[in-house]
C-alpha positions, 0 to 999 in steps of 0.5 A: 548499507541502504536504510540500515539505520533508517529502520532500526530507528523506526525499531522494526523487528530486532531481535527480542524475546516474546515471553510477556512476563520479561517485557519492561514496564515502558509506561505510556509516556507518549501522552506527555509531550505528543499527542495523536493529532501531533504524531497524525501530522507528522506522518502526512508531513513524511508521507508527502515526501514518499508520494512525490517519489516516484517509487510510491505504487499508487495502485488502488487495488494494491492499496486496497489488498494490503488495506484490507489484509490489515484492517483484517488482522487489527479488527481481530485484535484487542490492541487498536484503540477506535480512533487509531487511524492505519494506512497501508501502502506499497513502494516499487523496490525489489528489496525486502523491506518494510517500515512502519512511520508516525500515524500509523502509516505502514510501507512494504517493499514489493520485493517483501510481498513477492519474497512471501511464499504464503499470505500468513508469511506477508500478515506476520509482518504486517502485524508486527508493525500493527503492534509498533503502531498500537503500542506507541513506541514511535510515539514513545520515542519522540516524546522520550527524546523531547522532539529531537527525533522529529527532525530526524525522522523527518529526514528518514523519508529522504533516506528511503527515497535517497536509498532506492538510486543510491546507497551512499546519498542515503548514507550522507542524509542519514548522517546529516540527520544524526545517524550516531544518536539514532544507533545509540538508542538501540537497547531502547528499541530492543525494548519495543521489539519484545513486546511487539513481537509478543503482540504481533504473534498474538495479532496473528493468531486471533486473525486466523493465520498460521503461526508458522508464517513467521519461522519460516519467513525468517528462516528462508531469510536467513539462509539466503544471508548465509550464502550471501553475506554482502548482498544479503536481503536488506531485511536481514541487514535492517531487521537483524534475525538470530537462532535465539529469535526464531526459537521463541517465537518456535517455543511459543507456537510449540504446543499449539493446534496445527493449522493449515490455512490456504492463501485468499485470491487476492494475495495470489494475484496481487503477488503476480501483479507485482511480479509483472511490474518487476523489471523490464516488460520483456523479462516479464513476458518471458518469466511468466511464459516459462513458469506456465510452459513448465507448469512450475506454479501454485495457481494457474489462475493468478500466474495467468492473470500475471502474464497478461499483465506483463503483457499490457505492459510490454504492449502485446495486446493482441497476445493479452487478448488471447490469453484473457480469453483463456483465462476465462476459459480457465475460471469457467472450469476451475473449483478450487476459487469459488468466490470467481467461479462463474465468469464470463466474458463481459458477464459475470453470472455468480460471485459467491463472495463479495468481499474479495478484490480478485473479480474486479481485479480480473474484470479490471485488467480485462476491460483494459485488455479490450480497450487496448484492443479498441473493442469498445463494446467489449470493454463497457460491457465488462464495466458496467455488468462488473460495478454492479457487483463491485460499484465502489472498486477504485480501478473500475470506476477510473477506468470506467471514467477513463473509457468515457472520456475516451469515448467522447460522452464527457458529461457521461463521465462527469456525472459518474465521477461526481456520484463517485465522489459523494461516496469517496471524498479522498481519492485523488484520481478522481479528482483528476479526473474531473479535471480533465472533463471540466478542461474538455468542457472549457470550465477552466473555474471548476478545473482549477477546482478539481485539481486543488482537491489533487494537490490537497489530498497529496498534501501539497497546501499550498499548489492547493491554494494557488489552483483556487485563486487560478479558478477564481480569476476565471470567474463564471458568475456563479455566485454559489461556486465563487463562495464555495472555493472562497471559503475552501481558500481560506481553510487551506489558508489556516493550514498553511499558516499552521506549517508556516507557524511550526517552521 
């Protein structure tokens, strides 16, 4: 069963209508005994389980595709209030899932991004569970059961880790955590369905994505189960799809413009990154090899970046380098993606659009195929000629750091880090970072420092508070540094008091 119930609790996708005039009246009761503060906390209290797992893909530039592809679609919408906060993130599971959580935190399955075929099959999703977030209905949902679903939803971040190495412990948690009162609340949540499923279309349309990416999605899905009614797509099995389901949302498209919209860069590459972190390395290899020797791809650009990938991961470096020089090659003479026309090794010439991640993917993954190599030339040069284009790309500014720290210029690479850091507060890996400088410099105060703002930004309070009272007993007399972590000790301080206090 996987996390059957684990989903339809979090009411993703059932089948419903998506006729605006059949929807119910729910009201917004989610304002009387929850409010967003409270909800906000009780998804980064879920959240900090999920990142501990080691399921959890903390990939900056995963992050930031699906990021950006929804922020795309809720900046289009009407329906995401100004304070509404939405984090997108991605779990390292062939399955094909995805689900939202309180706080508008949203999780999707690599198996779900690769299993789309086109970038308006993966924001269909997405902005179905956008519209789970904006109208509330995980709110509504424990404001309606006053706070009784808190403890099982809680429990719900332990069944999708549980779920991922075995079926039947997360079967037990979700039983221990009142598995029968959440299926008895089904035709609540049908409720919910309709209506996301009226705005999620609507989400979709205003962002400019074809409106076919969700019939087809569901379609192929659906086929699939078909053929394989045991082992079916465990989106079919926690997202049930019906003929019915798919007819509306066919009849609400029915009379609309055709509209042909092509699949961005980034989606393309993005998706053959996580075909080459599937399986082991080896199969990897080979898969990408065969599709490119038989030609069986939509763009030989991403399928080729995916090779080298695959082949970083499998350690064939000097293969990578190889193919990394064919790939430029490749880009120097392709037409059809002019935002990376342009390219050259270690020298980007034109960037016709800014806002895409796929140059400083490539620059990434090519600095790191010349540091593998040790061309350490070759790799700064890539570094520093791609952050004056791309200055605030997470993966090349911690590779970047990485390179200098490799290289032994650890001041270097302290004063890049802190500059990073007045821009970006809320990036662990560079605090990780800093950390490791201020250990290779012997300042084990301002190392214990650094990486209690780790622990902090991963949710771990109260690792958080031990590293500052570390980093105080190696007090280097600074009386402005020893102030500092003193007052940051006591603000953590108050939030664990806080957890303490609602235990």
């Amino acid at each position: 069963m996987r996390i059957f119930c684990l989903i339809i609790a979090l009411s993703l996708l059932l089948p419903g209508k998506v006729i605006a005039h059949e929807l119910p009246d729910l009201g917004d009761i989610s304002q009387v005994t929850i409010t967003p503060y409270q909800e906000r906390q009780l998804g980064l209290k879920i959240m900090r389980q999920i990142r501990a797992d080691p399921s959890y893909m903390d990939d900056s530039e995963i992050a930031s595709y699906l990021s950006n592809l929804g922020h795309k679609l809720i900046s289009n919408s009407n329906e995401a209030s100004v304070d509404q906060l939405f984090e997108f993130f991605a779990i390292q599971d062939p399955a094909i899932n995805a689900f939202a959580l309180p706080g508008g935190f949203m999780g999707f399955n690599s198996g779900l991004i690769i299993a789309a075929q086109s970038e308006s099959e993966l924001a269909a999703v997405m902005s179905h569970e956008i519209a789970h977030v904006t109208q509330k209905h995980l709110a509504r949902m424990i404001a309606a059961q006053k706070y009784d679903w808190i403890k099982s939803i809680t429990a719900l971040a332990v069944a999708i880790i549980a779920a991922r190495s075995s079926p039947q412990a997360s079967q037990a948690v979700l039983v221990a955590s009142q598995a029968s009162m959440i299926q008895s609340k089904l035709d609540f949540t049908r409720n919910h369905e309709k209506e996301a499923d009226r705005i999620g279309l609507n989400i979709l349309l205003d962002a400019g994505f074809d409106p076919q990416g969700m019939t087809t999605f569901f379609e192929r899905l659906q086929k699939s189960g078909r053929f394989h009614e045991t082992g079916a797509p465990s989106y079919l099995r926690t997202h049930p799809i019906t003929y019915e389901r798919i007819a509306d949302i066919q009849n609400r498209i029915r009379d609309m413009p055709y509209r042909q919209v092509s699949d961005s860069i980034d989606f393309l590459l993005i998706r053959s990154k996580l075909r080459a972190l599937q399986g082991k390395p080896h199969d990897a290899v080979a898969q990408f090899k065969m599709r490119l020797e038989e030609r069986r791809y939509s763009n030989e650009i991403a399928e080729r970046y995916g090779y080298i990938q695959a082949l970083m991961r499998n350690k064939k470096f000097k293969q990578a380098n190889a193919e990394l020089t064919h790939l430029y090659q490749l880009l120097q003479q392709d037409s059809t993606t002019p935002e990376l026309r342009g390219h050259q090794l270690g020298a980007i010439i034109r960037i016709e659009s800014k806002n895409v991640i796929a140059g400083a993917m490539i620059e990434t993954l090519a600095a790191s195929v010349k540091l593998a190599n040790k061309e350490m030339d070759a790799a700064f040069k890539i570094y520093q000629s791609a952050l004056k284009i791309y200055p605030q790309h997470r993966a090349l500014t911690h590779g970047y750091a990485q390179a200098l720290i490799q290289k032994k210029q650890v001041n270097t690479a302290l004063e890049f880090l802190t500059r990073q850091l007045n821009l970006i507060q809320n990036d662990p890996k560079l605090y990780e970072l800093q950390a490791q400088c201020y250990s290779l410099l012997g300042n084990k105060m301002l190392e214990h420092r650094a990486q209690a703002e780790v622990y902090f930004l991963k949710g771990h309070y109260k690792a958080a508070a031990d590293q500052l009272k570390t980093a105080l007993q190696n007090d280097n007399g600074d009386f402005y540094q020893l102030s500092s972590l003193e007052a940051r000790l006591k603000q953590i301080q108050i939030l664990i008091d806080e957890e303490e206090k609602e235990k």
